[in-house]
C-alpha positions as CSV (number, residue, x, y, z in Angstrom):
1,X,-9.7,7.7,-7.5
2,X,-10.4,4.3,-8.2
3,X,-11.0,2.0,-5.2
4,X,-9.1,-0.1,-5.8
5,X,-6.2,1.8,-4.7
6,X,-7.5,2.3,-1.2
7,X,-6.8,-1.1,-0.2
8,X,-3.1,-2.2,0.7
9,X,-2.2,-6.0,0.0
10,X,1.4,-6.4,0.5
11,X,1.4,-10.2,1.1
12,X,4.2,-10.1,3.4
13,X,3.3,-9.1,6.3
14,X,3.0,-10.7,9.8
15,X,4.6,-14.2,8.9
16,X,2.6,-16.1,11.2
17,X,-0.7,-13.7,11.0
18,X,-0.8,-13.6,7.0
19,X,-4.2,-15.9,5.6
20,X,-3.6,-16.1,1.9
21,X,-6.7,-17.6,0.9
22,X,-5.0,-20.5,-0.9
23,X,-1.6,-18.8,-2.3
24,X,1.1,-21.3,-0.9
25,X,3.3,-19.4,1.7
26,X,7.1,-18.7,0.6
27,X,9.4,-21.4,1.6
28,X,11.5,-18.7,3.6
29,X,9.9,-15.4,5.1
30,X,13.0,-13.6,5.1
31,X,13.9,-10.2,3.5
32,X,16.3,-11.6,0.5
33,X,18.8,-9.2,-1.6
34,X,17.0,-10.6,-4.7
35,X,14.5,-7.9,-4.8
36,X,15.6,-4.3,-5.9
37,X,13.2,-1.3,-4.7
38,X,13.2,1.3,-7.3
39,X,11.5,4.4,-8.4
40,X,9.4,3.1,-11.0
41,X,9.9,3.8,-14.7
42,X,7.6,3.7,-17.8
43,X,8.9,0.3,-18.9
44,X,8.0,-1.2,-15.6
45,X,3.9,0.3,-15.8
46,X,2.3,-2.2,-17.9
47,X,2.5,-5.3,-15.1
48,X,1.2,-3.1,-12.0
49,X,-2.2,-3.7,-12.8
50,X,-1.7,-7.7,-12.9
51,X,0.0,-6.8,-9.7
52,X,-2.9,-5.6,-8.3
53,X,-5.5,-8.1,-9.4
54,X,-3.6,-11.0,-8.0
55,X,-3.1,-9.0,-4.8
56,X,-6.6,-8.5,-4.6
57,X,-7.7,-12.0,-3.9
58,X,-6.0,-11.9,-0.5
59,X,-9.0,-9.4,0.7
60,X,-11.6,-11.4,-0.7
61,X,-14.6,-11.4,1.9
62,X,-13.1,-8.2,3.2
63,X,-13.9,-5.8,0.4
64,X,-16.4,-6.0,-2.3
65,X,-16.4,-8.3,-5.0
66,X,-16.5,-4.7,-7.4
67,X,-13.3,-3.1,-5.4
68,X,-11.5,-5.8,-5.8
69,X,-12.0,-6.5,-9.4
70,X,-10.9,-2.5,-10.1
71,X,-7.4,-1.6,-11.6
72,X,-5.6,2.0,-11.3
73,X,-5.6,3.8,-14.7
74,X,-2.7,3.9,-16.6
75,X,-3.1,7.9,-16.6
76,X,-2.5,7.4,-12.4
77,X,0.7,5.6,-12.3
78,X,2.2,7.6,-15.2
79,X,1.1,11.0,-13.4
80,X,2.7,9.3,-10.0
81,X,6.1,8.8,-12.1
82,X,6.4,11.4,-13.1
83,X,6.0,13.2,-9.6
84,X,8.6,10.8,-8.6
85,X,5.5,9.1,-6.3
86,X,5.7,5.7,-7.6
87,X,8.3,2.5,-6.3
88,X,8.6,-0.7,-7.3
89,X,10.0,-3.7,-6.2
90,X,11.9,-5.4,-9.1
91,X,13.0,-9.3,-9.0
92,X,15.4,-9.7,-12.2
93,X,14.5,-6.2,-13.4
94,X,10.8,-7.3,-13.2
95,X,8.1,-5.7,-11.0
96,X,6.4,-7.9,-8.0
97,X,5.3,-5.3,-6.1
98,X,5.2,-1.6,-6.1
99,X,4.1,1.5,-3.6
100,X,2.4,4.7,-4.8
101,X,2.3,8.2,-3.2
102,X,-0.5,10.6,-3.4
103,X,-0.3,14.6,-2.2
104,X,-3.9,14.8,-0.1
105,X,-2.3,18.5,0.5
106,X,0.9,20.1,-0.5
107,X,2.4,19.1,3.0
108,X,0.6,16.1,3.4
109,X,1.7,12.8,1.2
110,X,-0.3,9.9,1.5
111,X,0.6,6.3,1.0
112,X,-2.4,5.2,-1.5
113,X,-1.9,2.0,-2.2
114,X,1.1,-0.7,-1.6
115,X,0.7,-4.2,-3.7
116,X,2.9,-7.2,-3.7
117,X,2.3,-10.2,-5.7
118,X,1.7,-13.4,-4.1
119,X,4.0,-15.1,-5.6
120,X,6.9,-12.8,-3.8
121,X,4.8,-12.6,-0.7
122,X,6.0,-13.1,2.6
123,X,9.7,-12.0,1.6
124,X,10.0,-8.3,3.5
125,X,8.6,-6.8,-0.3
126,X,6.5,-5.3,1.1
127,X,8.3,-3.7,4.3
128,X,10.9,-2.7,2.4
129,X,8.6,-0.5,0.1
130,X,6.7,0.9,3.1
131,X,10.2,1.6,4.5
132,X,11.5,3.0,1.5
133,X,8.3,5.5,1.3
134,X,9.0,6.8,5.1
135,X,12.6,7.1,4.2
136,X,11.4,9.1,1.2
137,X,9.1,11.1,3.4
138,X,11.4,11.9,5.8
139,X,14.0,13.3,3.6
140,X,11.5,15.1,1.7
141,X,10.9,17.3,5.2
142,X,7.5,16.3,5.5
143,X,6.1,15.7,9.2
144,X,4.6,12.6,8.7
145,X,2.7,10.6,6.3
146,X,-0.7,8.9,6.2
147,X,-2.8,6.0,4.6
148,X,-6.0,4.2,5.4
149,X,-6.4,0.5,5.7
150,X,-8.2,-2.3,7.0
151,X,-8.8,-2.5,11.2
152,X,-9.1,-6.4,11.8
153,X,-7.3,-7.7,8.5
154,X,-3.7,-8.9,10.0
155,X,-1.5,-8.1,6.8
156,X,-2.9,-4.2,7.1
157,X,-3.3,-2.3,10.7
158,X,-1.0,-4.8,13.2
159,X,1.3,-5.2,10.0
160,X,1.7,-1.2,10.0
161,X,1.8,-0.8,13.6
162,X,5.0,-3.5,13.9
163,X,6.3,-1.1,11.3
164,X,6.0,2.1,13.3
165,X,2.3,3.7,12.4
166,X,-0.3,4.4,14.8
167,X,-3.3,4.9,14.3
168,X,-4.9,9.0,14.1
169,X,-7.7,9.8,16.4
170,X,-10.9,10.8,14.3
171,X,-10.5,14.3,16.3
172,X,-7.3,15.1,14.7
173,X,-8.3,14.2,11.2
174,X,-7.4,17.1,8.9
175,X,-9.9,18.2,5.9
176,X,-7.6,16.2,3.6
177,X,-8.2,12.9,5.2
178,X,-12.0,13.7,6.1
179,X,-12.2,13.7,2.7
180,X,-10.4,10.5,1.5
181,X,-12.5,8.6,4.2
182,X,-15.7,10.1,2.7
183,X,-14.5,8.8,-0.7
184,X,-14.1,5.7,0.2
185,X,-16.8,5.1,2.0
186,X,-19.1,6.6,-0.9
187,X,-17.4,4.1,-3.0
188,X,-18.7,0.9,-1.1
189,X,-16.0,1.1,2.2
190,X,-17.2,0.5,5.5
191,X,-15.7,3.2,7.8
192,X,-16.4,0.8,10.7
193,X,-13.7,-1.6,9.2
194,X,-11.1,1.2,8.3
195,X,-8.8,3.5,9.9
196,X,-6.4,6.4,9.4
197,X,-3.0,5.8,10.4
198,X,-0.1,7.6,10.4
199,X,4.2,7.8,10.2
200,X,5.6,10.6,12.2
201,X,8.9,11.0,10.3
202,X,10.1,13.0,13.2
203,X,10.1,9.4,15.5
């Protein structure tokens, strides 16, 4: 797993919370009816890594320099695809934005990563993927779902907490996510500035 993919940058967050470290604010912070969420296809693979590069420079001084700099491999996104684990948010048929899904366990999906461009930020992309991903979750029958993201950033835990996660206790971490943290962290992470959270699709 890259690490890349462990951060979540969807650029529309909180509207008056979001810092975007120089990336001019959309004129409107609306959701608009412009953008189509999709599961992704292989014509729409080639532009999610710019995706994620121009992301990226919204967690600059919260991540390292290396993290940030990392792309997923086109082997990931085409594996994701295929599962059916991979959405993206098209504006005129072109990606902006897109949400992947990895199994930590066969009962336990995990959002791993969640990128909206700048340019389309502010604009409800990025709820509507995490939305669409619960939805998904949900009707799949699963219990809940999980990702891990940054405490103090305000685009990543109050964003997901406004959007109906909580956070998971360390003491009711299963194996699956014990190991995820100790991935990332081996990769440069500082637990201290992450957490677990968690969608009950039950709620």
């Amino acid at each position: 797993m890259q690490i890349r993919r462990l951060l979540d940058v969807p650029s529309d967050a909180a509207q008056i919370d979001l810092v975007t470290d120089g990336v001019a604010p959309a004129s409107k912070h609306l959701v608009t009816e412009r953008y189509a969420i999709v599961l992704a296809e292989a014509r729409h693979l080639a532009v999610l890594d710019d995706i994620e590069l121009a992301a990226a420079r919204l967690l600059s001084g919260h991540a390292p320099r290396r993290v940030l700099e990392e792309t997923t491999p086109h082997g990931v996104f085409v594996a994701a695809m295929q599962r059916g684990h991979l959405w993206v948010a098209l504006d005129a048929d072109s990606p902006v934005g897109f949400a992947q899904v990895e199994m930590l366990a066969s009962d336990h999906p995990h959002l791993d990563e969640i990128d909206v461009h700048p340019a389309h930020g502010r604009r409800g992309v990025g709820t509507r993927l995490v939305r669409t991903v619960c939805a998904w979750a949900a009707a799949a029958g699963y219990a809940q779902i999980t990702l891990t993201t940054f405490r103090r950033v305000p685009w990543n835990m109050p964003w997901y907490t406004r959007l109906g996660w909580v956070e998971l206790p360390l003491k009711n971490w299963p194996d699956e996510v014990r190991r995820q943290v100790a991935s990332e962290t081996a990769r440069g992470l500082d637990p201290a500035r992450r957490l677990v959270m968690v969608y009950r699709c039950a709620q």
